[in-house]
PDB file of N, CA, C, O and CB in Angstrom:
ATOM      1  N   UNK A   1      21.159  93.464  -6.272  1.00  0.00           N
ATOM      2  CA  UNK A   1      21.827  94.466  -7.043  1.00  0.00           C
ATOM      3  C   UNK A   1      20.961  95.710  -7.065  1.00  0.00           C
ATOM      4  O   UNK A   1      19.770  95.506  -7.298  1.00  0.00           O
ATOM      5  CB  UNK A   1      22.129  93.964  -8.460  1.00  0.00           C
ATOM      6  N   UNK A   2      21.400  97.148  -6.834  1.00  0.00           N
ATOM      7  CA  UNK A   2      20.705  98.022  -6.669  1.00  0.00           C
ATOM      8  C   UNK A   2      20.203  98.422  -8.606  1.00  0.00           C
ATOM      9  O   UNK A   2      20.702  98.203  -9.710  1.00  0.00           O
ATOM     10  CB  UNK A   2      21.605  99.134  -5.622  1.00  0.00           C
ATOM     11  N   UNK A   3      19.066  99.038  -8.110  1.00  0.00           N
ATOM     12  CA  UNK A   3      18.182  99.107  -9.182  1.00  0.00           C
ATOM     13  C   UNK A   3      18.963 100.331 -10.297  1.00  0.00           C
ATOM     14  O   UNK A   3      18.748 100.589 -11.481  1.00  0.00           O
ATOM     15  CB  UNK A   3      16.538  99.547  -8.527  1.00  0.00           C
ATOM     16  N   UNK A   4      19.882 100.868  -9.350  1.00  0.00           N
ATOM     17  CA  UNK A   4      20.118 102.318 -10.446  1.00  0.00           C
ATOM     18  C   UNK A   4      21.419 101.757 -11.325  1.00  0.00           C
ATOM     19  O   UNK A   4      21.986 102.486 -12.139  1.00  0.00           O
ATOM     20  CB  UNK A   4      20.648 104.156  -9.418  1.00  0.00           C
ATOM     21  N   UNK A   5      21.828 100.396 -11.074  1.00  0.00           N
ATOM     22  CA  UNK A   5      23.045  99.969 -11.973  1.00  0.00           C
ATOM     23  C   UNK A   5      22.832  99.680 -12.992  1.00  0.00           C
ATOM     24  O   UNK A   5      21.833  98.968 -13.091  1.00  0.00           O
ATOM     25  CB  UNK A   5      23.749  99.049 -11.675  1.00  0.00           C
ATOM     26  N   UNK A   6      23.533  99.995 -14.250  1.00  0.00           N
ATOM     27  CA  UNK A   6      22.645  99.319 -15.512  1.00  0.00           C
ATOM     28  C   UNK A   6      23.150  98.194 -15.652  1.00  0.00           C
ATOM     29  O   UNK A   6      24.263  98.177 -15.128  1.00  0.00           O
ATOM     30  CB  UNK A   6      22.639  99.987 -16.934  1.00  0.00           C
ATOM     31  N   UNK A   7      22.746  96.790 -16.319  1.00  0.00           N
ATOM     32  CA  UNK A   7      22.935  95.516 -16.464  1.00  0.00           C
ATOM     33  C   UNK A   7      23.381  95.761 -17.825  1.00  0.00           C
ATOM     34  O   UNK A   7      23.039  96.830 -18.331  1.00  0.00           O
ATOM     35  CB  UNK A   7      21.769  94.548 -16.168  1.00  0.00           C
ATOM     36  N   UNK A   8      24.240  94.776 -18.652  1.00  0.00           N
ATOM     37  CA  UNK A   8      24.376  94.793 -19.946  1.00  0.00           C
ATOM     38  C   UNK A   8      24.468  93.324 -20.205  1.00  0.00           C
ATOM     39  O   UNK A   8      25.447  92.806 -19.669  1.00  0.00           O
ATOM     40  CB  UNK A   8      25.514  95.646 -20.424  1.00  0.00           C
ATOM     41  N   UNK A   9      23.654  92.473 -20.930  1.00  0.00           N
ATOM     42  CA  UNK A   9      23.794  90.849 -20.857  1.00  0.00           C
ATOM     43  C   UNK A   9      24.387  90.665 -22.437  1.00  0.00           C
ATOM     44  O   UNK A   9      23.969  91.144 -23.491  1.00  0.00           O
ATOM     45  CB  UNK A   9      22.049  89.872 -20.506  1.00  0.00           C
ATOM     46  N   UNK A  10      25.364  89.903 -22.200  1.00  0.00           N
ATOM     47  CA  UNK A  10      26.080  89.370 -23.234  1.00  0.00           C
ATOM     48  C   UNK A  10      25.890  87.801 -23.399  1.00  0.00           C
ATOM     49  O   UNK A  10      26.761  87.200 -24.028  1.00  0.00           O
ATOM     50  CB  UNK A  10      27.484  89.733 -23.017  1.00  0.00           C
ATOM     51  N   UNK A  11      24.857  87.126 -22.901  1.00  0.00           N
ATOM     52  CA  UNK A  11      24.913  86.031 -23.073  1.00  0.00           C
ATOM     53  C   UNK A  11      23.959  85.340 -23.474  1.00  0.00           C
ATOM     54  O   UNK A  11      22.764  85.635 -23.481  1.00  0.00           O
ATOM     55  CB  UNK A  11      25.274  85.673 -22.322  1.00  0.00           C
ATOM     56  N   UNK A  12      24.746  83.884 -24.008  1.00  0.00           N
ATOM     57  CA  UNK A  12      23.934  83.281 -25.083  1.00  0.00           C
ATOM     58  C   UNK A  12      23.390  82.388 -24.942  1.00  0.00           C
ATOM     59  O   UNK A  12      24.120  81.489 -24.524  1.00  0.00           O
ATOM     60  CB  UNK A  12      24.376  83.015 -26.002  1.00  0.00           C
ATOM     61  N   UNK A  13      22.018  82.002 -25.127  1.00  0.00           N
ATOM     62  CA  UNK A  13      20.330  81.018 -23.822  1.00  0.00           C
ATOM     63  C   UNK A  13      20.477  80.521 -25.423  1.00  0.00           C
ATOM     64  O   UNK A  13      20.604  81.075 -26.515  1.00  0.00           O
ATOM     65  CB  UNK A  13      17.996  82.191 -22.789  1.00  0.00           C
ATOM     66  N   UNK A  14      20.375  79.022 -24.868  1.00  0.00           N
ATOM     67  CA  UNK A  14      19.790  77.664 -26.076  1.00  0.00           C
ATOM     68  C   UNK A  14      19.113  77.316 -24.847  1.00  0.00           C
ATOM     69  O   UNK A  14      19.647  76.989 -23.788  1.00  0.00           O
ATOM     70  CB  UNK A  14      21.040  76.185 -27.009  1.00  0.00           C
ATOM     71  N   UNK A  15      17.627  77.442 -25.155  1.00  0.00           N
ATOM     72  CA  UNK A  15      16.270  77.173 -24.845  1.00  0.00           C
ATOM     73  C   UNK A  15      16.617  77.504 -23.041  1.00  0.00           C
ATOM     74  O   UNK A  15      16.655  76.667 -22.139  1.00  0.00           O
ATOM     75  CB  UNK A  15      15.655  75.351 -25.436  1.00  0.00           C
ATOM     76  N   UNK A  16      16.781  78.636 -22.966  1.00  0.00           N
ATOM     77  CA  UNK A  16      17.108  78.812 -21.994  1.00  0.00           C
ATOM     78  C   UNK A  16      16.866  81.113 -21.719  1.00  0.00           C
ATOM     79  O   UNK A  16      16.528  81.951 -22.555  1.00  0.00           O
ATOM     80  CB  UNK A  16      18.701  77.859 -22.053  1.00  0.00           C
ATOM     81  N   UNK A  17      17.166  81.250 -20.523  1.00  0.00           N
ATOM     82  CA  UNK A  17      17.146  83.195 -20.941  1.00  0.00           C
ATOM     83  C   UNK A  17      17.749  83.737 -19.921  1.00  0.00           C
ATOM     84  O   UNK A  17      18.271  83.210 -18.938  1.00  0.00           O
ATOM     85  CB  UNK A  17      15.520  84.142 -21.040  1.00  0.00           C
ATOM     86  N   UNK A  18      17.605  85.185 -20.324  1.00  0.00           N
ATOM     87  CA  UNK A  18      18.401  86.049 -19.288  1.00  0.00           C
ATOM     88  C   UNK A  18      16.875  86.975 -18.596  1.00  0.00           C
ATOM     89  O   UNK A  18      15.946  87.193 -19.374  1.00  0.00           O
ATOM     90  CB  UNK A  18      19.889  87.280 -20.271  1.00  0.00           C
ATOM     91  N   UNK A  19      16.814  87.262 -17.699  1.00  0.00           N
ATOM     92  CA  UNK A  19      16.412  88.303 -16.923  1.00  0.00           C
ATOM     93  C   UNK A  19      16.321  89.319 -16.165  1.00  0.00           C
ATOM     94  O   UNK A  19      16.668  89.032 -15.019  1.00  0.00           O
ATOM     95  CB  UNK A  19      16.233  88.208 -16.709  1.00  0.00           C
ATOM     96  N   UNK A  20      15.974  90.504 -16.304  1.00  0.00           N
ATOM     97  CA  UNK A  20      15.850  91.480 -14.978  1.00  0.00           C
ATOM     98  C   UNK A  20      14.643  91.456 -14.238  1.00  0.00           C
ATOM     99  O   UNK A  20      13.537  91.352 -14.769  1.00  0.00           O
ATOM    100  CB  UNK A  20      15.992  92.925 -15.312  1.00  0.00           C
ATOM    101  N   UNK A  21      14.832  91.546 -13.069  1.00  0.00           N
ATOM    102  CA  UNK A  21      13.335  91.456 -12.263  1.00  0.00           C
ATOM    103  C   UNK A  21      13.452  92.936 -11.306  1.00  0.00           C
ATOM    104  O   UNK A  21      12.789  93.162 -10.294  1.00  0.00           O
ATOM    105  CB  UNK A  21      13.165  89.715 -11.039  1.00  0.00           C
ATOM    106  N   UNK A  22      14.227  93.627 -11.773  1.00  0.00           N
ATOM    107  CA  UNK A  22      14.685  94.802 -10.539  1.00  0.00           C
ATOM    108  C   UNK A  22      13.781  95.951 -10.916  1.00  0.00           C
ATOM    109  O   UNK A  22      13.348  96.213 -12.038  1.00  0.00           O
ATOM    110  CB  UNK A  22      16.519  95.397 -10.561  1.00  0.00           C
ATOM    111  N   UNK A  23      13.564  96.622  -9.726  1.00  0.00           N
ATOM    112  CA  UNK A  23      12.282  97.324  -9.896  1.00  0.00           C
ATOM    113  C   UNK A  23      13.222  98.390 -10.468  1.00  0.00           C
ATOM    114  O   UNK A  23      14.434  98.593 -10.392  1.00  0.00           O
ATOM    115  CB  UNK A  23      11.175  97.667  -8.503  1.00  0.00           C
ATOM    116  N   UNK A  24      11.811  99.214 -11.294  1.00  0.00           N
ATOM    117  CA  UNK A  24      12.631 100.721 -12.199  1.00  0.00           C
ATOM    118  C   UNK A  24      13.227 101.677 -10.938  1.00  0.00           C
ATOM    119  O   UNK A  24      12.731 102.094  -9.891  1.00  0.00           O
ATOM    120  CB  UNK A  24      11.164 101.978 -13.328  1.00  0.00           C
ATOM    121  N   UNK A  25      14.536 101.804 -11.578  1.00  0.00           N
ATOM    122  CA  UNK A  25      14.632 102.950 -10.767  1.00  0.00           C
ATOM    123  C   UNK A  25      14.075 104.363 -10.505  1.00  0.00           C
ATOM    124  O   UNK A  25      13.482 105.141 -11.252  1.00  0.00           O
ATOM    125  CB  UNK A  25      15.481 103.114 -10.898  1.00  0.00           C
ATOM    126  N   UNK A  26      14.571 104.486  -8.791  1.00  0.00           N
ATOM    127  CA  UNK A  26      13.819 105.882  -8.408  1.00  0.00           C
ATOM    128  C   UNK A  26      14.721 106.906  -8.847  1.00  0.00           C
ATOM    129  O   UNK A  26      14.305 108.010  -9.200  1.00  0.00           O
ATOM    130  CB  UNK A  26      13.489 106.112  -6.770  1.00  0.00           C
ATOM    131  N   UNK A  27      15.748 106.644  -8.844  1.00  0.00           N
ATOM    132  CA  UNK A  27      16.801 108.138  -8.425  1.00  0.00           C
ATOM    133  C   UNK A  27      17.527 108.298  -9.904  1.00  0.00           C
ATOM    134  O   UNK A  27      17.013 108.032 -10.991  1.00  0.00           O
ATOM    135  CB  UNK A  27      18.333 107.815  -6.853  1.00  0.00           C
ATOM    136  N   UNK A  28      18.692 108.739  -9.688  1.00  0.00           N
ATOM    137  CA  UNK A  28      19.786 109.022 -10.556  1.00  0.00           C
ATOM    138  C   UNK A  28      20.372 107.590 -10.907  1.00  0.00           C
ATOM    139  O   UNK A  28      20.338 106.648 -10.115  1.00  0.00           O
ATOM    140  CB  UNK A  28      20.874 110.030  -9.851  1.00  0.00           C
ATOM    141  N   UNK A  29      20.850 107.539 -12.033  1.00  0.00           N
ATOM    142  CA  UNK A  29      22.371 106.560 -12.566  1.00  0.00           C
ATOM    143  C   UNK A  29      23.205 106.918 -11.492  1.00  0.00           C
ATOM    144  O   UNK A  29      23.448 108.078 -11.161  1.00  0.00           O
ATOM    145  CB  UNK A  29      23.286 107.021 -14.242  1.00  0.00           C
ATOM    146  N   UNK A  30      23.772 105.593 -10.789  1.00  0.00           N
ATOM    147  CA  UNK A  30      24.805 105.869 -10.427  1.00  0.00           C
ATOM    148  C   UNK A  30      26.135 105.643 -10.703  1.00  0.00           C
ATOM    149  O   UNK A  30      27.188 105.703 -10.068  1.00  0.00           O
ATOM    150  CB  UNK A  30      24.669 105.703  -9.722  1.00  0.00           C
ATOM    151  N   UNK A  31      25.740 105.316 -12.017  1.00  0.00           N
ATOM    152  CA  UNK A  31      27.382 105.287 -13.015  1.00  0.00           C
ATOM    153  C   UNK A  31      27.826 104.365 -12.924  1.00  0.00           C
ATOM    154  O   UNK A  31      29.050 104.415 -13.044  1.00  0.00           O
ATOM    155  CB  UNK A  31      28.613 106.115 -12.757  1.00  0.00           C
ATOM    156  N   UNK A  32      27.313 103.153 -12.703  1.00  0.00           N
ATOM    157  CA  UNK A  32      28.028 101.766 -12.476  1.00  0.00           C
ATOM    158  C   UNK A  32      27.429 100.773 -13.417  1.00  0.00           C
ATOM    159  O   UNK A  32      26.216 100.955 -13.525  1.00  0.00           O
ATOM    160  CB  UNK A  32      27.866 101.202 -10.939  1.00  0.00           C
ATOM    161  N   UNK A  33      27.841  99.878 -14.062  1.00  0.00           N
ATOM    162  CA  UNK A  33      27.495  99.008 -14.866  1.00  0.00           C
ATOM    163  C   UNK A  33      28.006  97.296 -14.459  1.00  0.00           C
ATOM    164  O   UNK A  33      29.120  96.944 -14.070  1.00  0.00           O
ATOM    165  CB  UNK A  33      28.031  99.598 -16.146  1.00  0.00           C
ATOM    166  N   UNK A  34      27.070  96.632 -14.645  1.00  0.00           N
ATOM    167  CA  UNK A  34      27.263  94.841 -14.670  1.00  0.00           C
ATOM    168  C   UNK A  34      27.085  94.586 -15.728  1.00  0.00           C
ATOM    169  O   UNK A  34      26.167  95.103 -16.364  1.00  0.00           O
ATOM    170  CB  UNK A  34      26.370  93.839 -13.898  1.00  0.00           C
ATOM    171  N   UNK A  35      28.137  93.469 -16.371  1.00  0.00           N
ATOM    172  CA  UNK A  35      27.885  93.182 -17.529  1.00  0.00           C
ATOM    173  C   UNK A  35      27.997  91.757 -17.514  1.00  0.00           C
ATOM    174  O   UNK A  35      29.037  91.257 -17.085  1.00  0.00           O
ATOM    175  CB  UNK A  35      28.645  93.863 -18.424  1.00  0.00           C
ATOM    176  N   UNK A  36      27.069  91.044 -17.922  1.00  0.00           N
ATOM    177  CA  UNK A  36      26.936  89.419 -17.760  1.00  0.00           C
ATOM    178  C   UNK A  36      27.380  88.747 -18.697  1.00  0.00           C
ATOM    179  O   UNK A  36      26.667  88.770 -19.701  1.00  0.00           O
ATOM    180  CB  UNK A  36      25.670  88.890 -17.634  1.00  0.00           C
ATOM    181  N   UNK A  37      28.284  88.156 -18.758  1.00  0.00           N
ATOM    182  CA  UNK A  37      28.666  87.425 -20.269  1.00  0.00           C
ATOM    183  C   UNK A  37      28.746  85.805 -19.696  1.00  0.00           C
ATOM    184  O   UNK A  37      28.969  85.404 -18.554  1.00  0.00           O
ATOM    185  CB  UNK A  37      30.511  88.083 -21.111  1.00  0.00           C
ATOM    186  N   UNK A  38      28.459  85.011 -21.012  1.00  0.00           N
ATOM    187  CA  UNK A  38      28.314  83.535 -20.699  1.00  0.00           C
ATOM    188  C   UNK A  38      27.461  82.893 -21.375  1.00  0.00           C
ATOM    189  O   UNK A  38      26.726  83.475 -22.173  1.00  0.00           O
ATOM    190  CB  UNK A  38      27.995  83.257 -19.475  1.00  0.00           C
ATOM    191  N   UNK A  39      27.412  81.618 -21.177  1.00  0.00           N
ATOM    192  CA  UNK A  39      26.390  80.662 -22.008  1.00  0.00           C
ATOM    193  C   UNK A  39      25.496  79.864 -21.197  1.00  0.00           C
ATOM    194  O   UNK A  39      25.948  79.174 -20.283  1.00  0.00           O
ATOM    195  CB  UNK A  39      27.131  79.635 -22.896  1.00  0.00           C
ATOM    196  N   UNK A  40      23.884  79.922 -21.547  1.00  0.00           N
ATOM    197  CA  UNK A  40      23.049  79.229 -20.907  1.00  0.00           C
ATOM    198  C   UNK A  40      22.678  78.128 -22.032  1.00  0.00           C
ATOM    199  O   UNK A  40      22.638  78.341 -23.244  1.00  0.00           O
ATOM    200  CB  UNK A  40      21.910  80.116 -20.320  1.00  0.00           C
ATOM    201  N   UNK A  41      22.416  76.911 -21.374  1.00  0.00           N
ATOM    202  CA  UNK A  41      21.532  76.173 -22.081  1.00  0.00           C
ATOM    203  C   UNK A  41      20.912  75.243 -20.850  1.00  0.00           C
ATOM    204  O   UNK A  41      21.424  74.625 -19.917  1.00  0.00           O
ATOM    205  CB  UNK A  41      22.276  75.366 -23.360  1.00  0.00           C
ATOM    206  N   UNK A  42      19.670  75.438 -21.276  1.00  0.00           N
ATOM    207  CA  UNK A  42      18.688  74.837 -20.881  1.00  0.00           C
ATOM    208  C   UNK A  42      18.057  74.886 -19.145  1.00  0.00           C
ATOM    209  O   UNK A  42      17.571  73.979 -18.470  1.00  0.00           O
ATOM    210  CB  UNK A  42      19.091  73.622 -21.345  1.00  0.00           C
ATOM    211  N   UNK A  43      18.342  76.525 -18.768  1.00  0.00           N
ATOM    212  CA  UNK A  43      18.281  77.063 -17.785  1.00  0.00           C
ATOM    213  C   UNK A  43      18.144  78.685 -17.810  1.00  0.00           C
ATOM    214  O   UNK A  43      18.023  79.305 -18.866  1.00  0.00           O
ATOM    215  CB  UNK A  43      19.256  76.570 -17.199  1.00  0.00           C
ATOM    216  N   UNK A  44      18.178  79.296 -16.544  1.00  0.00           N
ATOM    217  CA  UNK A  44      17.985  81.334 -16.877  1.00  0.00           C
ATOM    218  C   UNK A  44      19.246  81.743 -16.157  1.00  0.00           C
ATOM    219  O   UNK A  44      20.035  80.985 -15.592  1.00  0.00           O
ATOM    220  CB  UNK A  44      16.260  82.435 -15.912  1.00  0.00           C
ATOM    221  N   UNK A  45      19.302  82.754 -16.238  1.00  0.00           N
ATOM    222  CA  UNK A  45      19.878  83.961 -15.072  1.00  0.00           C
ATOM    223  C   UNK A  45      18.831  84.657 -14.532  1.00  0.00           C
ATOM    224  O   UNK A  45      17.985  84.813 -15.412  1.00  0.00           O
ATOM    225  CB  UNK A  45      20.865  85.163 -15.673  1.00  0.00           C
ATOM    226  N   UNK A  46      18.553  85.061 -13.681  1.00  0.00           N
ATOM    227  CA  UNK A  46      17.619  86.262 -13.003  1.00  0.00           C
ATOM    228  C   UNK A  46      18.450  87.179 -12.263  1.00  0.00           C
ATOM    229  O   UNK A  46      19.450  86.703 -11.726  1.00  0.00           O
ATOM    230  CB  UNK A  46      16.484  85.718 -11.937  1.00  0.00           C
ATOM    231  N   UNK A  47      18.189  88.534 -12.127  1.00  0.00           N
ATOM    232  CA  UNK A  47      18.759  89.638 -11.628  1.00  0.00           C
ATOM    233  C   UNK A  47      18.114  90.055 -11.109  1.00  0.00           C
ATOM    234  O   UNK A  47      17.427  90.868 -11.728  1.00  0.00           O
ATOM    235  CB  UNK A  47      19.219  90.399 -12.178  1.00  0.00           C
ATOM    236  N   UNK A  48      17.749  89.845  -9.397  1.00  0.00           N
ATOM    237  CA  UNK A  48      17.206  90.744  -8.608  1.00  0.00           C
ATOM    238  C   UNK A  48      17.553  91.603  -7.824  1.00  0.00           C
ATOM    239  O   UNK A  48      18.720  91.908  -8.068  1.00  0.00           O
ATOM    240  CB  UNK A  48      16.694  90.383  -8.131  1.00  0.00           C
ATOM    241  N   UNK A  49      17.011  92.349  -6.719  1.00  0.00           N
ATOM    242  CA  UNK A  49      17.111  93.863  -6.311  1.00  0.00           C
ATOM    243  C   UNK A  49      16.622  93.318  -4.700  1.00  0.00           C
ATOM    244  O   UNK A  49      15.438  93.024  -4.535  1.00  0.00           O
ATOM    245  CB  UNK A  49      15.881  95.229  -7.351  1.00  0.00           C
ATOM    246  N   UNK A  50      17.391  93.232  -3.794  1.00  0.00           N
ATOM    247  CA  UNK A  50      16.874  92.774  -2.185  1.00  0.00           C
ATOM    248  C   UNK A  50      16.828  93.935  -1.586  1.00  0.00           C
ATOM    249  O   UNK A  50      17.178  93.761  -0.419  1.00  0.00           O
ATOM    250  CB  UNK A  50      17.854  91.750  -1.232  1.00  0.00           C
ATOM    251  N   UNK A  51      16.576  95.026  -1.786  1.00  0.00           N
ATOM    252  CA  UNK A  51      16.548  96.471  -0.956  1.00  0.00           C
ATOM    253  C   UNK A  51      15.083  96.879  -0.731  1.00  0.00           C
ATOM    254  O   UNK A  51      14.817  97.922  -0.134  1.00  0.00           O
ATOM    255  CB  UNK A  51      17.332  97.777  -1.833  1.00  0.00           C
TER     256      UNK A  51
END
């Protein structure tokens, strides 16, 4: 996922989490948003950046 998108996490970790690992962005917003909704338990999400 490119770094200039903003993430918005809506979700809910029982012993468990959410993450970003995406490096700060360089440039501009590019006006796009992900929004993660859902339930973890006893595991993560991670959000990385392959560019």
């Amino acid at each position: 996922m490119p770094a200039n998108w903003e993430v918005k996490s809506e979700m809910t970790a029982i012993l468990g989490g959410f993450d970003d690992k995406r490096s700060t962005p360089q440039g501009p917003s590019s006006g796009k948003k992900l929004v993660v909704t859902g339930f973890v338990m006893f595991g993560g999400v991670e959000i990385k950046s392959y560019n």
